[in-house]
Structures are given as structure tokens and as C-alpha cells.
C-alpha positions in Angstrom: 0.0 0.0 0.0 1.4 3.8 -0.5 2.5 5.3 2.5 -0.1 7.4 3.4 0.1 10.9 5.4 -1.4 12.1 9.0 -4.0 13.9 6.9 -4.9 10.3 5.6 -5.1 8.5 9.0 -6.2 11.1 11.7 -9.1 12.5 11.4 -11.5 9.5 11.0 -10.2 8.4 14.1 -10.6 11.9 16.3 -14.4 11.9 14.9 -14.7 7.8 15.4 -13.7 7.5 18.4 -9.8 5.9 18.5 -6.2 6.3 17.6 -3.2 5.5 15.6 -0.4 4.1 17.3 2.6 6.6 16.9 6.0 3.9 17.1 9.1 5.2 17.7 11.4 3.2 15.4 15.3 2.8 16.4 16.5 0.6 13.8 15.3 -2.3 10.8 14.3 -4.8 13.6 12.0 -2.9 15.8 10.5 -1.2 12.7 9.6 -4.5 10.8 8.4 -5.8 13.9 5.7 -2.5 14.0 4.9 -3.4 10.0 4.2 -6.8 10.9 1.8 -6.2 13.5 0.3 -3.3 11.9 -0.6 -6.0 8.9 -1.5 -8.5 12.0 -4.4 -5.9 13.6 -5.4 -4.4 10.0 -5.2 -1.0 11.4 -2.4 2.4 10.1 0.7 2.9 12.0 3.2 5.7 12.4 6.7 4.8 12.0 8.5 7.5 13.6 12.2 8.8 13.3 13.2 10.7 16.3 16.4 12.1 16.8 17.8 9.4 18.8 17.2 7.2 15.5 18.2 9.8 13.0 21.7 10.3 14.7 22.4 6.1 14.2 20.7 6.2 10.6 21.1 8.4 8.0 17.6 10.1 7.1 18.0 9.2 3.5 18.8 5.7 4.4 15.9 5.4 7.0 13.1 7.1 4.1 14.1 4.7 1.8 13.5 2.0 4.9 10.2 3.2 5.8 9.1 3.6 2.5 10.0 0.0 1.4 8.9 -1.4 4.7 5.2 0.8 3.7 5.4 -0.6 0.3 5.3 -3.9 1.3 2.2 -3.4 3.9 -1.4 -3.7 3.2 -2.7 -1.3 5.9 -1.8 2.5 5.9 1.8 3.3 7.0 2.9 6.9 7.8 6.6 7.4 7.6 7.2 10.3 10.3 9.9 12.7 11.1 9.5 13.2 14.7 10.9 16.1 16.8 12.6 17.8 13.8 13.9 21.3 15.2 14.1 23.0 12.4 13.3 24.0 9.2 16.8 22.1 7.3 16.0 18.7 9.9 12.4 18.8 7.9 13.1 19.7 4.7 15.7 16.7 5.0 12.6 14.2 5.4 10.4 15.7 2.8 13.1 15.1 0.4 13.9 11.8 1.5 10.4 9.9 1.2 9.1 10.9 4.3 5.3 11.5 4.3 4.7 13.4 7.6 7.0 16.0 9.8 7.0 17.2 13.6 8.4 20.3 14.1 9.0 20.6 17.5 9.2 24.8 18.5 7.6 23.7 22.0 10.9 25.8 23.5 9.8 28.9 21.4 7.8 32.0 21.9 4.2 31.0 20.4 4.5 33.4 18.0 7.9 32.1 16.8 6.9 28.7 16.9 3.8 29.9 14.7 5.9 31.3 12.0 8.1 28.3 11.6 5.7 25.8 11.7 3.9 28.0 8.6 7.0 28.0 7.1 7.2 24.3 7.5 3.6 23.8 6.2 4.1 25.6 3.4 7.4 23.6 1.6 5.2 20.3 3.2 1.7 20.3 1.9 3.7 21.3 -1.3 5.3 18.4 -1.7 1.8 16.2 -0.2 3.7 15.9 3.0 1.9 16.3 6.1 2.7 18.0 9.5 2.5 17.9 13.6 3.1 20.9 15.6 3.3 21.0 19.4 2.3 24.0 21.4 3.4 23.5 25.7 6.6 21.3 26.4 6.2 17.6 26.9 8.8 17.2 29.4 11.1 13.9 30.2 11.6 11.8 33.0 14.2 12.1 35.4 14.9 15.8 32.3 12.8 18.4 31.9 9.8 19.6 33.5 6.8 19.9 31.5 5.2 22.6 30.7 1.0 22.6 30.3 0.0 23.4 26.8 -2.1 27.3 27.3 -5.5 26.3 25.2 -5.5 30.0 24.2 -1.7 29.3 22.6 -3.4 26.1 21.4 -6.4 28.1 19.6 -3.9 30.5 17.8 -1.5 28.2 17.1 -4.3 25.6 15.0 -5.9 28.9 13.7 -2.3 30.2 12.2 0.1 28.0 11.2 -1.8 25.2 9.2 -0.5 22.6 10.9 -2.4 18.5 10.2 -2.5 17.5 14.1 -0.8 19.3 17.6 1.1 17.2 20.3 -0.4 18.5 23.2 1.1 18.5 27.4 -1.4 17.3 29.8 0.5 15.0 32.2 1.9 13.1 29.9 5.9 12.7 29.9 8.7 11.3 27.7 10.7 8.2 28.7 8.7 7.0 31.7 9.0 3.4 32.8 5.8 3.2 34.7 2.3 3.7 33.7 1.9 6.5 36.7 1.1 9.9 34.8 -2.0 11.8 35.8 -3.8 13.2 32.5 -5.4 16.3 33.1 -8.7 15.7 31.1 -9.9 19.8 32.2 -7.2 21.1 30.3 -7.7 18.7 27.6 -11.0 19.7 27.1 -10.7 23.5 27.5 -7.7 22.5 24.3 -10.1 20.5 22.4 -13.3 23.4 22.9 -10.2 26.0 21.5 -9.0 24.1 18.3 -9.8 21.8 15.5 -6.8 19.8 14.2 -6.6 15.9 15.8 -4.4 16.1 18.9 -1.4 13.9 19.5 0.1 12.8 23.1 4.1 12.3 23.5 4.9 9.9 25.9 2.1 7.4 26.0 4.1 4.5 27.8 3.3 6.1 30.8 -0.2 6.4 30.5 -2.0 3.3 31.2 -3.6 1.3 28.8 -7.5 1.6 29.9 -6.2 5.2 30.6 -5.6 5.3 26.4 -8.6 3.3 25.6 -10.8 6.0 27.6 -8.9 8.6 26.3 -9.2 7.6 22.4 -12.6 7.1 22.8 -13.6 10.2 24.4 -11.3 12.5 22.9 -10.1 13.9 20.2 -6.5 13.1 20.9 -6.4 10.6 17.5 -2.2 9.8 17.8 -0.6 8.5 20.8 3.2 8.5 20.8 4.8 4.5 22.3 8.3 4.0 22.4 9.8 3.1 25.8 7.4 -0.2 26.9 8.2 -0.8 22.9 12.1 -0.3 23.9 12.1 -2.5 27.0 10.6 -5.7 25.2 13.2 -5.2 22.6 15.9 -5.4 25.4 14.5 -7.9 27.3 14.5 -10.0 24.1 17.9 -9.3 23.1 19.2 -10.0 26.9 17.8 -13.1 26.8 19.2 -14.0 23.2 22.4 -13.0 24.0 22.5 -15.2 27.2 20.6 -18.4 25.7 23.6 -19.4 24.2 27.1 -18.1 24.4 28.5 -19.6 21.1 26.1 -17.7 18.7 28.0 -14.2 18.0 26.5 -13.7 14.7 24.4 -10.4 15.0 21.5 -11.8 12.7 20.5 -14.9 14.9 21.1 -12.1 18.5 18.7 -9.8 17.1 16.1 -12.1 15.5 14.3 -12.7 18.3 13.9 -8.8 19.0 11.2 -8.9 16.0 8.6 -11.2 17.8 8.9 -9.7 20.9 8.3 -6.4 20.0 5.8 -7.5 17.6 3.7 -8.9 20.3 3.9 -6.0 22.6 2.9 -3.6 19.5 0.0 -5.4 18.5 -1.4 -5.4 22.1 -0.8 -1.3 21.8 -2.5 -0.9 18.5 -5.2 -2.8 19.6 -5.7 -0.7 22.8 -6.3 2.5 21.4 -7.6 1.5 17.5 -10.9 0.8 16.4 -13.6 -0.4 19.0 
């Protein structure tokens, strides 16, 4: 199937009542694993490219990844840049087969953040490329604090710069290990009564699952961002590979059983928030 866009994807599911599954890919095993059970469920996915991911890989190489990887799927796959900081890191991905951008101006004045994001939106829908803004700061465990999102910043943001969906800070928080954040559904509907666009939440692993469920269904919030419960199966995989038998060295047969692991976890997270 053609790699579709956040345009294609996100707003059926803010009006219908669930979400896409937002997967933060870190290399060919972990993102095969998200194809596979993407195809499995019969529901879209978002590969997404973080910088963590784009430092290891090349963009160019990872677009032509994702795009083969899409290519070989029969359900919608978006192939997302995610936390691009600036213009250059998102023009990179639009060039290199990438069908969706983040730009990530959370750190910026609103009306700075505004402007770029335009900017962005502008060289993007240009090229049929769609694009995710953020307006408040999504902080990270044991990093950052984070910072609400203001629903009036919210309002002008989705009125002014064109963007296809907003990440949004309501409790939840990058890299946490445990399912303990405490959403602050107020704010989220004061956000949702001030804008538009689908919504997106950052740092889903630490909301829990009937949290996401209830939140999909009730919400507008149409993209939840996975990676670190998605990151500890793939370790726990590999550390018991490695140990299973100390003769294998050959990096193939290590990481192979990576692919099932995080499968299975992924199709449990799709399923959680997708289509009732």
C-alpha cells in the first residue's frame, strides 16, 4: 500500500472515536516488527524517526526503509519525522520519502513557533507531505519539566500556522517506565473546545492502557506516541538471546528474536487504542 500521510489517517479516528499508534522506530528490527503487527491488527501505524534514530541512521537511508517497509504493507503506514527542530532537519525528510514532519518549536515564543511551523507547512503540503506541531513542552523523566499546553496558545497556534495535528502537554511525559502519569482531562477539554486539528500525546508508555482506551474514545487526541514499553521488550529480548547461548556471535540470529517480541507487545498497543 502507498504510504499514506497524518492527513490520511487522523481524522477519521478523532471523529470515530480511537487512535493510531505513533511507534518510535530505532532501527530495521523494531521497525519490521511495527509493519508486521500493523498488517497482523489491520489497522495504520506511524513509523517515527526521532532524533535518537536519525543520529544512528542516515535520514535518507531510514526514508528509503520506511518507504520499502510501507510498500510492502497492506494497511496505511505513515513514515514520520518526529521532533525535527528546524526547518533544514524537515526539509531533510520531505526530500527523503518521508510523508509526515513534527516540528518541534515547544521551547519557542508562540508566536515564533507559529511562524516556523507555517513555514514548514508551506514547503510540506507542497510536496503532499503532512505536519505535527506542538504548542506547551512535553517534558522527560528524570529531564525536563513539562510545561501545560495554554488552550489560548493552542487556539492560535491551529488557527495560524496550518499545521495537520498538535502534540499536546497534559500530564503526559517522555521516557517514563511506569504507567503513573496523571492526564489532566480539564485542560484537555478547554484544548479540544479551542482548536480543531486531531491532537497527539508524547509519551504514551506512561499512561495506562484503559487510561488510552478512555482517552481515544472520548477524545479527540487521534495519535498516541509508544516507544519506551516498545524499547524494554526489545531489550529484554535481546538479553535473553544474548545469554541463551554463548557460542552464537552472529548479530542476525542475537537480534532475531527482538522482531517477535516487540511484535507482540505492538499489536497489544494498537489494539488498545484502534478501532472499538
Amino acid at each position: 500500500m502507498t504510504a499514506a500521510t497524518l492527513s490520511d489517517v487522523l481524522p477519521a479516528a478523532a471523529q470515530d472515536g480511537y487512535a493510531i499508534a505513533g511507534l518510535v522506530v530505532l532501527g530495521w528490527e523494531d521497525a519490521l516488527a511495527y509493519v508486521q503487527a500493523g498488517v497482523e491488527t489491520g489497522l495504520p501505524i506511524i513509523l517515527q524517526a526521532g532524533p535518537g534514530c536519525r543520529k544512528h541512521t542516515p535520514v535518507p537511508v531510514l526514508g528509503k526503509m520506511f518507504r520499502h517497509l510501507a510498500d510492502q504493507a497492506d494497511v496505511p503506514v505513515v513514515c514520520h519525522i518526529d521532533h525535527g527542530y528546524s526547518i533544514d532537519e524537515c526539509v531533510e525528510g520531505i526530500e527523503h520519502g518521508f510523508t509526515s514532519v513534527m516540528f518541534d518549536g515547544s521551547k519557542l515564543p508562540i508566536s515564533q513557533n507559529i511562524d516556523t511551523t507555517a513555514a514548514i507547512v508551506e514547503k510540506a503540503h507542497d510536496a503532499g507531505v503532512s505536519v505535527e506541531g506542538e504548542v506547551g513542552f512535553v517534558g522527560y523523566a528524570q529531564g525536563a519539566s513539562s510545561a501545560a499546553t495554554d488552550p489560548g496558545e493552542a487556539e492560535r497556534f491551529d488557527r495560524e500556522a496550518g499545521a495537520d495535528a498538535l502534540a499536546v502537554s497534559i500530564g503526559n511525559t517522555h521516557l517514563q517506565t511506569d504507567k503513573s502519569a496523571v492526564i489532566d482531562f480539564s485542560r484537555l477539554r478547554e484544548i479540544e473546545a479551542a482548536t480543531s486539528i486531531p491532537l497527539v500525546l508524547h509519551g504514551a508508555s506512561g499512561i495506562p492502557g484503559e487510561l488510552r482506551r478512555e482517552i481515544a474514545s472520548t477524545s479527540r487526541v487521534a495519535k498516541f506516541n509508544v516507544g519506551t514499553e516498545l524499547r524494554m521488550a526489545f531489550g529484554q529480548a535481546l538479553r535473553r538471546s544474548v545469554n541463551a547461548d554463548k557460542a552464537v556471535f552472529d548479530r542476525v540470529a542475537l537480534l532475531s528474536p527482538t522482531v517477535d517480541a516487540v511484535k507482540t507487545e505492538a499489536v497489544r498497543v494498537i489494539r488498545e487504542i484502534g478501532r472499538p
